[in-house]
N, C-alpha and C positions, 0 to 999 in steps of 0.2 A: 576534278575533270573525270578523273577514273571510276567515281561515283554517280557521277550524270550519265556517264555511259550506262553506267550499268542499270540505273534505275529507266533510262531510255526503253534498254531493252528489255527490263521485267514490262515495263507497260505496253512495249509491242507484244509480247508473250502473251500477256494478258487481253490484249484488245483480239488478236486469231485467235484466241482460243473461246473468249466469247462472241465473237461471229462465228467459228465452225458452231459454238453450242447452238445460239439460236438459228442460224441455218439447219442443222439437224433437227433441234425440235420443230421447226417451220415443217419439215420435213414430214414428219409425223403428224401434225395436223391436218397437211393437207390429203395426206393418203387415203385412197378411197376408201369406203366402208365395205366390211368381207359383207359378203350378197348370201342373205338367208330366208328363205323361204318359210314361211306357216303354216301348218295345215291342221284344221283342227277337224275331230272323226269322232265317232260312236264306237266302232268296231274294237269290243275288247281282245276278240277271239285273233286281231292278229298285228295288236301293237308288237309283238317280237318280230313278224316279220317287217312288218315297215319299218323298225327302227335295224334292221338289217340292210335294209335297201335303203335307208338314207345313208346309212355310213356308206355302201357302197356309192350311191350319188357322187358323195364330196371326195371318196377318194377318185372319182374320174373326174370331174367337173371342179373340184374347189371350192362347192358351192354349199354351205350347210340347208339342213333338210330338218326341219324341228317337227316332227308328229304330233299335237297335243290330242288326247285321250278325255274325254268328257262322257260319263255316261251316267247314269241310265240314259235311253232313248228323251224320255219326257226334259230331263236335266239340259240335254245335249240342244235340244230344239228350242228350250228358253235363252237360253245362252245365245245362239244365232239368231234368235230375233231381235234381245234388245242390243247387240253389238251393232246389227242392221241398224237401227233406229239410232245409234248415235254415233254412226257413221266410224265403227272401229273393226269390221269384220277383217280376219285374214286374207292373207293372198290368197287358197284354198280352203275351202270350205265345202261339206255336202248341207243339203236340204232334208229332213223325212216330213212328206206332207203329199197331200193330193197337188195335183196339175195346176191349182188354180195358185196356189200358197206360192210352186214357184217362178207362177205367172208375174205374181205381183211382186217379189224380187226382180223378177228383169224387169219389168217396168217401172219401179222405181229407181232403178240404174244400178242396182247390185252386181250383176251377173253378165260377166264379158261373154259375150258371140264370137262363139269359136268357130264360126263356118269357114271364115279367110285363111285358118289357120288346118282345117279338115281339108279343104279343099286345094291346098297349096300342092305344088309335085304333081298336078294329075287326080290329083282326091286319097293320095298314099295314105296317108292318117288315117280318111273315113273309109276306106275299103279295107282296113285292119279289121271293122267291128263286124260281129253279125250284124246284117241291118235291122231284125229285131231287138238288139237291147239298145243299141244307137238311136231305134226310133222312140226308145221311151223320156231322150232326152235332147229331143227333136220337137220344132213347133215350125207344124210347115204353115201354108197360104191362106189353110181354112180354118183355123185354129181360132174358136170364137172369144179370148183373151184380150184384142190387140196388140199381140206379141207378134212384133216382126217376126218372119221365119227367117229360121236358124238352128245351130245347133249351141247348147248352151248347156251342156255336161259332159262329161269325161267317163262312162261305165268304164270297172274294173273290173266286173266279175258278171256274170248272167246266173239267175235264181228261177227256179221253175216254183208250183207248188201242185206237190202229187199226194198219192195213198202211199201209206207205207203199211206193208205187210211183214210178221215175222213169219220168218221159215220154219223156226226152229217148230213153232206151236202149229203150224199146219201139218207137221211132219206127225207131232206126238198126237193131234187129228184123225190121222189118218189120210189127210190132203195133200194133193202133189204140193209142194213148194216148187215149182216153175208156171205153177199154172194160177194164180191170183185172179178174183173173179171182175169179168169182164161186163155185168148188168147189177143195177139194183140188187135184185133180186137176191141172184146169185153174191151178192155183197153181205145180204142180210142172212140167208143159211150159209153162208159159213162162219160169219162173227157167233150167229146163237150156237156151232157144232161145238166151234174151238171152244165157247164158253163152257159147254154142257162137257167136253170129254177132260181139258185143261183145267176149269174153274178161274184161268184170266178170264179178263175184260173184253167185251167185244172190241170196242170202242173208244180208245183213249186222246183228247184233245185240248189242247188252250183256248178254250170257248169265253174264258172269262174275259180275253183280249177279243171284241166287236171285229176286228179287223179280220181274224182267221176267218172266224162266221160267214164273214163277207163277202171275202174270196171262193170259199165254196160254194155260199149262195148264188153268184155270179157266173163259176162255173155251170153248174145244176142248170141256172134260168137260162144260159147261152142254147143248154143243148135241149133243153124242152119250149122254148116259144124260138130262138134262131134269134142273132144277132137285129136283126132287123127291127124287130118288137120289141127287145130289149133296150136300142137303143131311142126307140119311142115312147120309154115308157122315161126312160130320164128325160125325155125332152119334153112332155108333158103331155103326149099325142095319143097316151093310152095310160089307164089309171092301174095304181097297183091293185085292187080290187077283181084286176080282171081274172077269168078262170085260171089261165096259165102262170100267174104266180099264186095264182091259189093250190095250185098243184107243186109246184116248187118250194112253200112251205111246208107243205103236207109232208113231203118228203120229211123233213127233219119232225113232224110228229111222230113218223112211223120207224125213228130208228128209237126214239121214247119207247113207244107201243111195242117194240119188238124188245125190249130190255135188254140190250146190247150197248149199250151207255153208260161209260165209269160215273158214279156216284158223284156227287158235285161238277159235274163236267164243267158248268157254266160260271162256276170259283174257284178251277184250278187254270193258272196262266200255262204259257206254254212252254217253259222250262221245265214245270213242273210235270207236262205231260211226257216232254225229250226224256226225264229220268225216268218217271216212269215203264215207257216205252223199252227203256234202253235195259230195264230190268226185268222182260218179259211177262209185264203183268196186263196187258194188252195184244190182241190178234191186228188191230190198224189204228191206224194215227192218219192225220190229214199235217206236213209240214211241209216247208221250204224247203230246197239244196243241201240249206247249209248244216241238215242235221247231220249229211253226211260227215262233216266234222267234229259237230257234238256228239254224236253216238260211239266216232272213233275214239274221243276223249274219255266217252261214261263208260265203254265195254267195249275194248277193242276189236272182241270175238262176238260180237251180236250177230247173229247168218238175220239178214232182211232183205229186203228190194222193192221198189218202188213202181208204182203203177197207173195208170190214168185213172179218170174221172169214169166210177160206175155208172156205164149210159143210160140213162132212163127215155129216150127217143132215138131209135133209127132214122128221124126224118132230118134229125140236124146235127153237125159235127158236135164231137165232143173236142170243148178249147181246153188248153193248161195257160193259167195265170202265170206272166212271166217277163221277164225280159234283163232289163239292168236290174241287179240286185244293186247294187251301192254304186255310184258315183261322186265324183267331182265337180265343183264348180269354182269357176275362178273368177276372183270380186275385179270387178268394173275398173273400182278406183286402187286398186292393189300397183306401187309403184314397180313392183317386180311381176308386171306380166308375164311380160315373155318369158321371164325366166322360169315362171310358172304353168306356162304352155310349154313351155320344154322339159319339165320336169312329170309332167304328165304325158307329154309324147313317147319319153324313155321307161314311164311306168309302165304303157301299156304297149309296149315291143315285147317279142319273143321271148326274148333270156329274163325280165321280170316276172309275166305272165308265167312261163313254167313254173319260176320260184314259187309263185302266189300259189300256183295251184298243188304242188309237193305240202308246202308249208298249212297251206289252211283249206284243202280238200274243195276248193268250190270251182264252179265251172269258169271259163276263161270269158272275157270280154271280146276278143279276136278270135278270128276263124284261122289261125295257120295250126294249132297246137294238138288238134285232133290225136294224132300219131303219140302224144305225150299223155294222154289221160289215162287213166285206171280204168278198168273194166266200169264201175260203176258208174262215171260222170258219163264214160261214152256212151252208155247207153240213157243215162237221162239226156244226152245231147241229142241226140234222135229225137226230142218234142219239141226240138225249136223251129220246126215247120208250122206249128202247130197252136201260136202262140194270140194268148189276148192279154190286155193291159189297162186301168183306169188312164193312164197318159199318154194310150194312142186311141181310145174314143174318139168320135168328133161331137160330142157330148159330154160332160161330167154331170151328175147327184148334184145338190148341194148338202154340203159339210153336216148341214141338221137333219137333212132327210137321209141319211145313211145312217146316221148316232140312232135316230129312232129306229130305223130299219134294223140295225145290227142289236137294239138293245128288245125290241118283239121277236127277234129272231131267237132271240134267247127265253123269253118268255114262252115261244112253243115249246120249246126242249124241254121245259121245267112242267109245263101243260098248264102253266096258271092264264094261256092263250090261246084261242083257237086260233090259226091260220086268217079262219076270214078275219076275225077281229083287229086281229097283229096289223094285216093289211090297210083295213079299214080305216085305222088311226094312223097310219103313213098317208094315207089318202089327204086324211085332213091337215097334217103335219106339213105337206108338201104345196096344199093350197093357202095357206097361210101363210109360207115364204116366200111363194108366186106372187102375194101381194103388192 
């Protein structure tokens, strides 16, 4: 009897104690999954701060923050396509491509329309941005793509692209260093003085990458035929052959001709140029923003400053190339939207935005920060009045007639091309796409 009891009560022992186990393990299985976010980026120069700012994320929010790091650029841009293609992209994600590459992203359903989410509060979110780098990841009404309009990126930073001038060799010149020259002209006698009193370069550039080329070239053409012509000349309403880009090459013959031009310019990339630069073996440089970070990096104590586009016509403004340097974009089908519009909301607030700009020297994405930049960002911030972009055209090149354009552009430099000729063969290049 004493025995039944007892074995009674081991098997009730036993039966609570495997229903509390499996109720607890039930427990744990059904618990929801911790919420993590993806983001995958190029940007070597400032995986330490984003993975400072994800930790900070999840200590407010509980939410982890994974940064994946992918580069080079060329590496980075394979990877996002064939992920696109088999339908595995991250919650976050950026694009590097012209207007049309991430046309065809939204329109294939990649890229969530963040306008419902800009425009929520009043438009609180889109009045954070300047509305120039906001419009570079903006497709309004007329946008000849069939991209609804919308906004469909996240800038985190705005990138100009200027002259850079060293002080230090205008000084051992003889040249004011506050006064950097303001025409052609005056561009070209003083690159050949500094060379002739210094023995630097006039001239040092990443020409080997078509793209810098490009952007100058584009500069140059804005201010000597005027937006207008320019943008008839990508639309097919005026040929490149015409005088006024025969003039706008010319240009880059005559910085050949004047021998003001570091030796291989057209085989050294642009890193190559930044060290360069950054070890005063050059009087100017043509680069983005962001050397302001690489220069800090290669020689803390560089004295430089940067400058507009040497005007070659009074009749039409001189533009700076510019707007969103890097942005975001958040995939369509990403189950953690929102919580990826919200993690980009909180990146591009105040107290991030200063962090970015302490941490990696670049200009801000939002207009409140002003009163927080360093002497040098605020006065590059002074050109965002002033601003052009391949992705607020209401025109694009296509993809082949720029590869030729940027790769004759290089062949005047080198002088195995005249101007007309360079031209000439874009003419034909561009008629043969039209087909």
């Amino acid at each position: 009897m004493k025995m039944s009891r007892l074995l009674s009560a081991i098997i009730a022992i036993l039966l609570v104690s495997t229903t509390l186990f499996v109720a607890c393990n039930g427990c744990a299985t059904n618990k929801p999954a911790e919420k993590k976010i993806v983001i995958w980026h190029w940007m070597n120069d400032r995986k330490a701060a984003f993975d400072v700012l994800a930790q900070k994320y999840k200590d407010q929010t509980g939410i982890t923050v994974e940064f994946m790091l992918f580069s080079p650029a060329d590496i980075y841009t394979q990877k996002v396509v064939a992920a696109a293609r088999a339908g595995k992209l991250p919650d976050i994600f950026g694009i590097l491509g012209e207007k049309s590459t991430v046309a065809s992203f939204i329109n294939a359903g990649h890229i969530l329309d963040l306008t419902p989410y800009m425009t929520q509060d009043n438009q609180s979110w889109q009045n954070r941005f300047y509305p120039q780098t906001l419009n570079v990841v903006t497709f309004d009404n007329t946008n000849s793509y069939g991209v609804k309009p919308g906004v469909y990126g996240v800038p985190i930073d705005t990138t100009l692209h200027l002259f850079v001038y060293n002080k230090s060799l205008f000084k051992q010149a003889g040249l004011n260093p506050d006064n950097p020259p303001k025409t052609f002209d005056e561009f070209i006698r003083d690159a050949k003085l500094i060379k002739e009193k210094t023995g630097a370069e006039g001239f040092m550039g990443g020409w080997a990458e078509g793209w810098m080329l490009n952007v100058l070239a584009t500069e140059w053409a804005i201010n000597v035929m005027g937006e207008d012509q320019f943008y008839k000349t990508i639309k097919g309403d005026i040929p490149y052959s015409d005088p006024k880009w025969v003039e706008v090459f010319s240009l880059f013959a005559k910085l050949r001709e004047a021998n003001i031009l570091s030796p291989n310019i057209t085989t050294t990339i642009n890193k190559e140029a930044e060290d360069a630069f950054s070890k005063n073996k050059a009087a100017f440089s043509f680069n983005g923003t962001w050397a302001v970070n690489v220069y800090k990096q290669l020689a803390p104590n560089l004295d430089y400053g940067f400058f507009a586009l040497p005007q070659i016509s009074a009749n039409y403004p001189v533009k700076v190339w510019g707007g969103a340097g890097s942005s975001f974009r958040v995939s369509a089908k990403s189950t953690n939207a929102t919580e990826a519009v919200n993690f980009l909301k909180w990146l591009t607030s105040y107290d991030q935005q200063i962090y970015l700009i302490e941490q990696t020297n670049n200009l801000p994405s939002i207009n409140q920060c002003e009163d927080k930049l360093p002497a040098m960002l605020k006065d590059l911030a002074s050109n965002l009045s002033n601003l052009t972009h391949d992705h607020v055209w209401p025109y694009n090149e296509d993809s082949r007639v720029v590869e030729i354009r940027d790769k004759n552009l290089q062949q005047v430099v080198i002088g195995s091309k005249t101007p007309a000729d360079a031209l000439k063969e874009i003419d034909e290049v561009k008629k043969r796409v039209a087909r």
